[in-house]
N, C-alpha and C positions, 0 to 999 in steps of 0.2 A: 709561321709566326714564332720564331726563334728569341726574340724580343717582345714581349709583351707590355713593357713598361711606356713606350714612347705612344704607342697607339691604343692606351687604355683597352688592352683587347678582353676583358672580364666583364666587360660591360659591350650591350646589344648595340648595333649601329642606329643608329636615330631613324623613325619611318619616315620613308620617301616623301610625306606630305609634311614635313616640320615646319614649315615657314608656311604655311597653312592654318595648323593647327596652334600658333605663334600666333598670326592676326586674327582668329578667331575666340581666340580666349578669352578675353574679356566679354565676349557675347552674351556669356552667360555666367557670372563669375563665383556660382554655389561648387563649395569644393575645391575653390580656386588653389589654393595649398597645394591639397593632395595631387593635383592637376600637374602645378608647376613643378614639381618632386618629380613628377613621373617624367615630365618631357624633359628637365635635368638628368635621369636615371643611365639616360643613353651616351654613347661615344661622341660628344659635339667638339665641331674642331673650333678654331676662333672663329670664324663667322657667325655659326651657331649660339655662340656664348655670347657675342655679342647681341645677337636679336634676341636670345633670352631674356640679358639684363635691363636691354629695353621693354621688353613687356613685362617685367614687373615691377620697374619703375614708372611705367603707365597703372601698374595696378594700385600703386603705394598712393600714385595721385588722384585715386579716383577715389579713395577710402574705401578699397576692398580688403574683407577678412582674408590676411593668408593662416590662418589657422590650421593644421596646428603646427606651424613652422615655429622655431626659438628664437626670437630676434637677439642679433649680436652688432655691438658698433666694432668696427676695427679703421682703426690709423695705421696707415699707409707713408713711408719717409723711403726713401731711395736715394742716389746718386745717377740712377735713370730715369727713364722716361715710364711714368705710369698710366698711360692713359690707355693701354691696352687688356696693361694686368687686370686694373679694376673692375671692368663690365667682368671680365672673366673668371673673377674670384664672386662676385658676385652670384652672377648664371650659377656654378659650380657648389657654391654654397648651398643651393637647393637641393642639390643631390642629398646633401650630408644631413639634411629637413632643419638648414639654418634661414632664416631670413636677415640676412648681412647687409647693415647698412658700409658702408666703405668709403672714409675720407681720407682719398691721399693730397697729400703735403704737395706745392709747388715742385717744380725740377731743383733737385739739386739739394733742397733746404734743409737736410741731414741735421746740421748744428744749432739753427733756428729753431727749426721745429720741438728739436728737442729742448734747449736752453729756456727759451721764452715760453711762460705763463698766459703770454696772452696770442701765443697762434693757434693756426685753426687744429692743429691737432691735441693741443692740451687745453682748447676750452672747451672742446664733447667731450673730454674722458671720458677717453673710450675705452671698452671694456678689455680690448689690447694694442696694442702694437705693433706691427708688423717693422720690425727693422732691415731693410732690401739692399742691405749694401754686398755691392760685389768688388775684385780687386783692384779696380777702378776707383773705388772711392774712396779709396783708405791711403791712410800715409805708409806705403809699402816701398822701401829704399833699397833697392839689391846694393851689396857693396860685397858681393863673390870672394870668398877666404877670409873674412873680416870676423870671425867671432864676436868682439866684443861688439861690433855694429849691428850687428844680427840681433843679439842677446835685444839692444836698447830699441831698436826698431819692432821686434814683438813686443816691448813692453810698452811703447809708443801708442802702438795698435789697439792692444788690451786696456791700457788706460782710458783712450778714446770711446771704446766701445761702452767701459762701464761709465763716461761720464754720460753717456747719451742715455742710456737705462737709467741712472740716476735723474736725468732730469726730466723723463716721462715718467718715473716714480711719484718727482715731488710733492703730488698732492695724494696719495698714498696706492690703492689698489689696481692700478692699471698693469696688466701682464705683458709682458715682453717678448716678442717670437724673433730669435735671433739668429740671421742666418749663419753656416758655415760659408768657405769662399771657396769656389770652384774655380781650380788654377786654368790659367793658359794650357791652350794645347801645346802649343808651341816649344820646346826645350832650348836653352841660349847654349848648356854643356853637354847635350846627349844623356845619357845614363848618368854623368856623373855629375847632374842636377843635383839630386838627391843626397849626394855626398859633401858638396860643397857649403859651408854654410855661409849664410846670406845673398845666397839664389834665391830667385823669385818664389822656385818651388819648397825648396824649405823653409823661406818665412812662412808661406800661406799652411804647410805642414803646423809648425810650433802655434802658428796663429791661432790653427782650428785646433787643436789641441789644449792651446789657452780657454779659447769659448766655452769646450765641451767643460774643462773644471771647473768654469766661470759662471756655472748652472747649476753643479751638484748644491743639496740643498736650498736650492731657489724656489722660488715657485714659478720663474720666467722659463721658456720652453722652446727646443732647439727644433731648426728646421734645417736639417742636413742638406743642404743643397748641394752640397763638393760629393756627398754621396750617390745621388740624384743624378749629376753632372759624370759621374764617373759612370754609372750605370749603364745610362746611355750613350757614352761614349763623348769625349772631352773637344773633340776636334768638329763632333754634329752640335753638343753646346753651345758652343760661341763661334757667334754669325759676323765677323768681322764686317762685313758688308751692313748686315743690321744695326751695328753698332754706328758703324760711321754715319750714315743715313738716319738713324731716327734715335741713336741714344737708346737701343733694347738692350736689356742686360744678357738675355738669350737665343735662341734662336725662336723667333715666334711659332715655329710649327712644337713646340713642348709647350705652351703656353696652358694649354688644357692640363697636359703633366702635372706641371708647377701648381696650377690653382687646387688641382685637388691636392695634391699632398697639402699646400695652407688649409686645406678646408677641412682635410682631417685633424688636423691639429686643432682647429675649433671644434667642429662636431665633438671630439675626445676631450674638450674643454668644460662642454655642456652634455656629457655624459651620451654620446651616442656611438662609440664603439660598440662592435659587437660583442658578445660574453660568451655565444655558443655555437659553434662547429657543428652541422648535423652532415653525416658522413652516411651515402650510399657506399652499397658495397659490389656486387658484382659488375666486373669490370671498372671499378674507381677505384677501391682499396686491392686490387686482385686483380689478375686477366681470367676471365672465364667466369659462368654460372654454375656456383657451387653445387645449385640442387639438380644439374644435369651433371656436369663433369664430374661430379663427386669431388670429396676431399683432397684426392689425391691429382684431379684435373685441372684445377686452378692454379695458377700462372703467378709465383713470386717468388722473389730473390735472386742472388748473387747467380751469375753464370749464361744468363739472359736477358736479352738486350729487355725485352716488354717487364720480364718477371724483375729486375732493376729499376724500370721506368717507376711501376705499383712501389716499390721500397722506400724510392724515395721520399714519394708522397707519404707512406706513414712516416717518415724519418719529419719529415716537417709538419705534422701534425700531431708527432711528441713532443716538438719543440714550443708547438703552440701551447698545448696543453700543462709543460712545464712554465710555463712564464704566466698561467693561471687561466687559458680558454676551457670551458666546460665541452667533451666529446660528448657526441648522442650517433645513435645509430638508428635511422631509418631505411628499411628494405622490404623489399615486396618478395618472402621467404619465410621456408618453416623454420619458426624458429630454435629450433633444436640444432639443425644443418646448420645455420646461419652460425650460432653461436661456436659450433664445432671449428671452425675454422683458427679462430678465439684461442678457445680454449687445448687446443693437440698439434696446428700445425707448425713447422719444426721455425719455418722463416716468418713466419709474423711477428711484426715488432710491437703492434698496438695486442694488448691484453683485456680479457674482460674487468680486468680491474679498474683499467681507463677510460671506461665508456659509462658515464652515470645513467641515460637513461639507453636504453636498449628496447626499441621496436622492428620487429619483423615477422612479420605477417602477410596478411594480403589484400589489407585496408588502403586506400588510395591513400599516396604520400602525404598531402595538404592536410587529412587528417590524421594521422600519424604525426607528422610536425605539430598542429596544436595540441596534441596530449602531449607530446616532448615538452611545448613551453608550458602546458598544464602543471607535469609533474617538475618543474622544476621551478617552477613561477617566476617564470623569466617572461616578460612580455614578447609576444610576435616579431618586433624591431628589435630586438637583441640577438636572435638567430642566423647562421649563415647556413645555407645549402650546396655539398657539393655533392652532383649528381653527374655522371658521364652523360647520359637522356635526355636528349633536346627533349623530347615529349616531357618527361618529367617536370623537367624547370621549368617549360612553361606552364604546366599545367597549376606550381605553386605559383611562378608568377602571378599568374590570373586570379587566383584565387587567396593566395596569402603574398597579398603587395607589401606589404611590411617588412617580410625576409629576404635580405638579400641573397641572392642565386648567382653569380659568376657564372659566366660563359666557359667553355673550357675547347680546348683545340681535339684539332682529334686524334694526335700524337700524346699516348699518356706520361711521355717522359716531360711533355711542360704542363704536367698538372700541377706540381707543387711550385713552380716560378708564377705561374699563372692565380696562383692562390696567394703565395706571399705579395705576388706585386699588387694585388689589390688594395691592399690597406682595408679589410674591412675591422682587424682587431688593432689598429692605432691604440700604444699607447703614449703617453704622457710623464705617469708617474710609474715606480715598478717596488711595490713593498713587499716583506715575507707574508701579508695574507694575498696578494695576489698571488704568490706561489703556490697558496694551498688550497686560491678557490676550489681548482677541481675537483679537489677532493672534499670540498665543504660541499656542493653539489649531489659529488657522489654518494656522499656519507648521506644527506639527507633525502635521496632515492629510498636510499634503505629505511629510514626513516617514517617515510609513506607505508613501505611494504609492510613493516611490522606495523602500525597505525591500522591500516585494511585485517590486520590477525587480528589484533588486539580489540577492534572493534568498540568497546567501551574507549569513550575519550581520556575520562579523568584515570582510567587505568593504564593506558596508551601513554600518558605525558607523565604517569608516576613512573611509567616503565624505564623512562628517559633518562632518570635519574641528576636531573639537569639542576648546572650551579651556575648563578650569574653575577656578573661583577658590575657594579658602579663606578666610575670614579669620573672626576673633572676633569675639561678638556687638557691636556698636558701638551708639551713640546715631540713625546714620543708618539704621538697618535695622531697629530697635527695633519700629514699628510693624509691618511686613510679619513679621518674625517671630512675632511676636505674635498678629496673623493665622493666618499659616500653621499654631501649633498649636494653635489655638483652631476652625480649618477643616478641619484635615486627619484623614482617619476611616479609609480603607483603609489604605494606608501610613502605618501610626504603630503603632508596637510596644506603646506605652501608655497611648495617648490620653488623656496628662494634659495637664489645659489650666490656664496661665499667664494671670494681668493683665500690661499694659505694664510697669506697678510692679515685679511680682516679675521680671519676667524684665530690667530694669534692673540689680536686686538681686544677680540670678545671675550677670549680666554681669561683676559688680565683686567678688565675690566668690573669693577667690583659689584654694577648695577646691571651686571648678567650673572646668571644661573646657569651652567655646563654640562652637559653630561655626556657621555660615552659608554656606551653598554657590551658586554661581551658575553656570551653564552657558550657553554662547551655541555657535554653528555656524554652518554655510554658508547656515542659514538664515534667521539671526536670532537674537538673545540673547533664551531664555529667562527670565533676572531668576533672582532665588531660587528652591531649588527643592529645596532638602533642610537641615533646621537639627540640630544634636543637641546634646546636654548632658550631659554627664557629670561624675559628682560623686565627689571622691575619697574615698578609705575606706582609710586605712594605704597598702597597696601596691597596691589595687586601685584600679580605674575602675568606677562605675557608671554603665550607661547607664542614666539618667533618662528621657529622650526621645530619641526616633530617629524622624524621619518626612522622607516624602519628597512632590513633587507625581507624583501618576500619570501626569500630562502626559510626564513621562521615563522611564517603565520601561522596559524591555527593552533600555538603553545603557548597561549596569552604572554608573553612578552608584554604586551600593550598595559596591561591590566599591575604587573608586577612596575613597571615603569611610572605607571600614576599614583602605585602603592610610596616608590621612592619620592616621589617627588611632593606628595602630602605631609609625609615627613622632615625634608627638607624646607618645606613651606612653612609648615607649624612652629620649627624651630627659628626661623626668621623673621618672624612676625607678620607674613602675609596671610590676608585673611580672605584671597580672592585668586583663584588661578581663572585666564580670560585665554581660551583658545580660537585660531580661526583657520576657517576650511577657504580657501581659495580653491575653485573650482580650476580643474584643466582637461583636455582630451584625454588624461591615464589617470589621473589620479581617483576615478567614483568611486574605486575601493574603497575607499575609508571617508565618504562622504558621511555615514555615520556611524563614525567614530568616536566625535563627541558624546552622543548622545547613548550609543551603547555602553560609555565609562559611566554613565551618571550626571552628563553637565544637562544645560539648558541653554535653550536660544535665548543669546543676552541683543541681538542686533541684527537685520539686514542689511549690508552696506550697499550704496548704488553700484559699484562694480563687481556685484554679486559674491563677494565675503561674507559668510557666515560668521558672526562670531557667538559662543560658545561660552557658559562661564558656570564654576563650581566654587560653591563654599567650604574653604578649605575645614572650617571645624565641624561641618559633616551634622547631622549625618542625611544619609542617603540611602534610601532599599538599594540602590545596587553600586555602592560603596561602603561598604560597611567600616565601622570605625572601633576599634581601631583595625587599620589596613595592613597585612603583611606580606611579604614576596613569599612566605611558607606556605600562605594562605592557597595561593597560587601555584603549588608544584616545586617550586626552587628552591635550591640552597641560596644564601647568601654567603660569598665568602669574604669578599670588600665592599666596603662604603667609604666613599668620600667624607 
C-alpha cells in the first residue's frame, strides 16, 4: 500500500455483510444516525455509496431521527454528468456526521444555474455550492507562443468563474466550493509544455493560480482537485473511455476519493475537523519498546532505513501541530522511561514541550484518551488516534466510536502519508491563533496542574493573574469568529452557525449588539475565546448566540461576560436581556447556564427552546449590582 490516497486505505474495509446490514436498517431505526455514521466510517467503493445513499434517502422518507448528524444543503452545477457523484457525496457525507441534502443542477447548466434567480439551485439557497467544473468546461483556447492570447484567455476564464460565484452570491450567504482543473494527461510539446505560453498546460497552471488568489480573503473555499488529480496520478484521472460514454469528469473508481475530500470541506464548514492528535509511542513514534530496549534500544533517525521511517512521522506531526493541532501522548508505560525518550534522546524531534497532555501508564488506552479530552475539554469527536496496534484501535474503536483511529500499514515508512492523506485535520481557514492553539492548549494543561496545587478556587484564578478584553465584532477578528461559531458545539447556547458574510452584516448592523472576548494570564494569551450577539427587540436584548471555548471553563469568563454586557445594556436603554438554550446532543453543559447567571424561565417553546430572561436594572442575589469583571478575578484593559 505505497498509495494510500486512491483506496482510502486509513479507513477499515466495510464487513462482509454491508448490503445486509443496508436493508436491515430501518428495521429498527433508534440510533439511526449513529448507525449510518458507522456503516459510512468504512472504505465503500461506488456501489456501496450508492446503497448507502439510498437507505437514507428511504430513512429521510419515512421521518426517521438521524440525529445527531448536521444537516447541510449543497448545490451541485458541472459541465458533467452528476448523477453518480451525488448518491456518493451523500453516503460519504455521513462519515463526516453530515446529513447532506444534494441538489444538482441539469447536465451542462453551469451559466443557468448560476445566472438565474429562479433555478433550482438558487431557489433552496443552499447553504453552498459546489462549483464541478473541469477543463472541459471552460473557455480554455490554446494558442502555443501567443503571450498576449494566453494573458486574455486566463483572464477570460477568471472573469467567468467569478461571474458564476457572483451570481450564486446574489441573494447573499451561500458559500462557494470552487474547484482547481486537473490538466490532461496528455502533453501536445513534451517537456516543453510548461514553457510555452498558451499551452493547454500553462493556461490551466495561471488559471489555478488565478482561483487560488481569487479566494484569499473570501469566505468561498478551494477544492484542489489538480492537486488530488496529481496525486494519484494524471493519466489514472481521466477516463477517456468514461468521458466519452457517460460525460464522468473522472475516472469513476476515485469517486469515493473525490466525495470525501468535498465532504471534508463541509464537515470543516460545520466545525468537525479534528483538533487533537493522540500519539502512541513504542513502535509508532520510535522502532522498539523503550521500557525493554532501554533508551539507547529504540530505533530513530538518520542512517536507518525503519529509524527514518519513525522520523518522518514526527517530521509531520510537527507540521501538524505547527498549523495549530493540539499533540497528546497516550502509552501503556512508566512514565518517567516514556518521557526520557522526550526529554535526552539526541534524534527526537517531538519535545515535551509539544505534547500538552502526556499519559503513560498502564490504564487501558480508551481511558486514558478520555482524561486526554477531560484535560483538555476537547469533546471525544475532536481527537485522532495513532496507534501501530491493531488490538489497540480496536479496542477504542469499540469503546470510544467518536475518535477517529486510522488504519495504518505495516511498513512504518507510510505512516505519516497514511496520516496526512486522511484528512482528519481539514482546514478551511488558517489565522495566527490557529498557529498558537497548541500552545493555548498546552499552556492551559499547566493551568489544571497549578489549579490541582492551588486547590482553593478563588485563589487558583487570582493566581492567574488574568486580563480580558472586550471589543465589537471588527474586520480583523471576522474570520476567527466565524470560526469559532461555526466550531464551537459544547458551550454554545444555540449552535447557530454564521458565514463570514452574515456575521460582517451583523457587525454593521446597528440593531445588533457584538462582542469578541480575549483572555491572556501568567501564562500566555489565550486569543479569542467567547463571542456573543445580541439583537435588539424594543427594550429588550436577544441573545442570539452566546458560546464560549472549553479551553476556559471553570475561570468564570461566563460571569465577567454578563458583567459586560449589563453594562452595555444599561447604557442603551434596554431594560430586558432574553436568552435561549436550544438543546443539542453536546451542548447539556450549559443547559444551566441561564439560570446559574441569575435569569429566569421566561417560556417553553414547542421545539424545546428554553428561553431565559433577566432584568437588566437588577437586582438579583446572584447578580449583584453594581457588577464588575474585577469583581470576578480580571483586569480589564479594553472596552468597546
Amino acid at each position: 500500500m505505497s498509495n494510500p490516497f486512491g483506496s482510502l486505505a486509513w479507513l477499515l474495509p466495510p464487513p462482509s455483510d454491508f448490503g445486509v446490514l443496508c436493508r436491515g436498517a430501518l428495521a429498527s431505526p433508534r440510533d439511526l444516525g449513529q448507525r449510518l455514521q458507522w456503516l459510512a466510517s468504512h472504505a465503500l467503493d461506488e456501489v456501496q455509496l450508492n446503497q448507502l445513499a439510498k437507505l437514507f434517502a428511504r430513512a429521510r422518507e419515512a421521518g426517521h431521527s438521524v440525529a445527531p448528524l448536521t444537516p447541510f444543503k449543497l448545490g451541485l452545477i458541472s459541465n458533467a454528468t452528476t448523477d453518480l457523484i451525488s448518491p456518493a457525496l451523500v453516503a460519504t457525507a455521513l462519515r463526516h456526521g453530515i446529513a447532506l441534502e444534494c441538489i444538482a443542477a441539469p447536465f451542462g447548466q453551469v451559466a443557468l444555474q448560476a445566472f438565474s434567480k429562479d433555478s433550482e439551485i438558487n431557489k433552496v439557497k443552499p447553504d453552498a455550492v459546489l462549483i464541478a467544473l473541469d477543463f472541459r468546461g471552460l473557455p480554455l483556447r490554446p494558442t502555443p507562443g501567443d503571450v498576449t492570447a494566453a494573458q486574455e484567455t486566463v483572464t477570460h476564464v477568471l472573469d467567468y468563474l467569478a461571474a458564476i460565484r457572483e451570481g450564486i452570491k446574489q441573494d447573499g450567504g451561500t458559500i462557494c466550493i470552487l474547484q482547481t482543473i486537473a490538466r490532461p494527461a496528455e502533453p501536445y510539446f513534451g517537456s516543453f509544455d510548461l514553457v510555452t505560453p498558451g499551452t493547454l498546460r500553462h493556461l490551466i497552471d495561471a488559471v489555478n493560480r488565478g482561483i487560488a488568489s481569487s479566494l484569499v480573503g473570501s469566505e468561498d473555499i478551494l477544492l484542489d482537485v489538480a492537486g488530488l488529480a496529481e496525486t494519484v496520478g494524471l493519466a489514472e484521472w481521466h477516463s477517456p473511455v468514461e468521458w466519452n460514454l457517460a460525460k464522468l469528469p473522472f475516472a469513476s473508481t476515485f469517486l469515493p476519493l473525490y466525495a470525501d475530500h468535498v465532504c471534508r470541506l463541509i464537515g470543516a464548514l460545520r466545525g468537525k475537523s479534528r483538533r487533537c492528535l493522540v500519539l502512541d509511542l513504542d513502535n509508532t513514534l520510535w522502532s522498539g519498546v523503550i521500557g525493554d530496549d532501554g533508551l539507547e534500544g529504540i530505533i530513530i533517525g538518520p542512517g536507518d532505513a525503519t529509524g527514518e521511517a519513525h522520523l518522518s512521522l514526527q517530521q509531520a506531526v510537527l507540521s501538524l501541530r505547527d498549523r495549530g493541532i493540539v499533540l497528546a501522548v497516550s502509552s501503556k508505560n512508566d512514565d518517567a522511561v516514556a518521557r526520557s525518550a522526550f526529554q535526552t534522546h539526541p534524534e527526537m524531534l517531538l519535545r515535551e514541550e509539544h505534547i500538552s497532555v502526556f499519559q503513560a501508564n498502564w490504564n487501558d488506552k480508551a481511558s486514558n484518551i478520555k482524561a486526554i479530552a477531560e484535560e483538555l475539554s476537547l469533546g471525544l469527536d475532536a481527537l485522532v488516534l495513532l496507534d501501530d496496534n491493531p488490538a489497540e484501535r480496536g479496542l477504542v474503536r469499540r469503546l470510544l466510536p467518536q475518535v477517529a483511529v486510522p488504519e495504518l500499514p505495516e511498513d512504518p515508512s507510510l505512516y505519516a502519508r497514511t496520516l496526512m492523506a486522511s484528512g482528519y485535520f481539514e482546514a478551511i481557514t488558517f489565522s495566527a491563533e490557529d498557529r498558537k492553539r497548541a500552545d493555548f492548549y498546552r499552556d492551559n494543561a499547566r493551568r489544571i496542574a497549578l489549579q490541582k496545587q492551588a486547590g482553593d478556587v478563588d485563589a487558583y484564578l487570582a493566581s492567574l493573574e488574568m486580563v480580558i478584553r472586550f471589543r465589537p465584532f471588527d474586520h480583523i477578528g471576522r474570520a476567527r469568529i466565524t470560526q469559532l461559531i461555526n466550531k464551537s458545539n459544547q458551550f454554545n447556547l444555540t449552535t447557530r452557525r454564521y458565514t463570514e458574510a452574515e456575521i460582517r452584516d451583523i457587525g454593521r448592523d446597528p440593531n445588533y449588539y457584538t462582542l469578541q472576548v480575549s483572555l491572556a494570564d501568567i501564562y500566555g494569551d489565550n486569543g479569542m475565546i467567547s463571542v456573543v450577539i445580541c439583537q435588539r427587540n424594543g427594550e429588550d436584548w436577544y441573545v442570539d448566540t452566546w458560546l464560549m471555548s472549553c479551553r476556559v471553563l471553570g475561570r468564570r469568563v461566563e460571569n465577567a461576560v454578563l458583567s459586560q454586557l449589563l453594562g452595555e445594556a444599561r447604557g442603551r436603554g434596554i431594560r430586558r436581556i432574553v436568552g435561549a438554550y436550544r438543546a443539542t446532543a453536546r451542548n447539556k453543559m450549559v443547559e444551566n447556564h441561564y439560570a446559574k447567571l441569575g435569569f429566569s424561565v421566561m417560556e417553553n417553546q414547542d421545539d424545546g427552546t428554553v428561553l431565559w430572561e433577566l432584568d437588566v436594572a437588577g437586582p438579583s442575589e446572584n447578580i449583584p449590582i453594581p457588577m464588575t469583571v474585577e469583581r470576578f478575578g480580571f483586569d480589564l484593559v479594553e472596552a468597546p
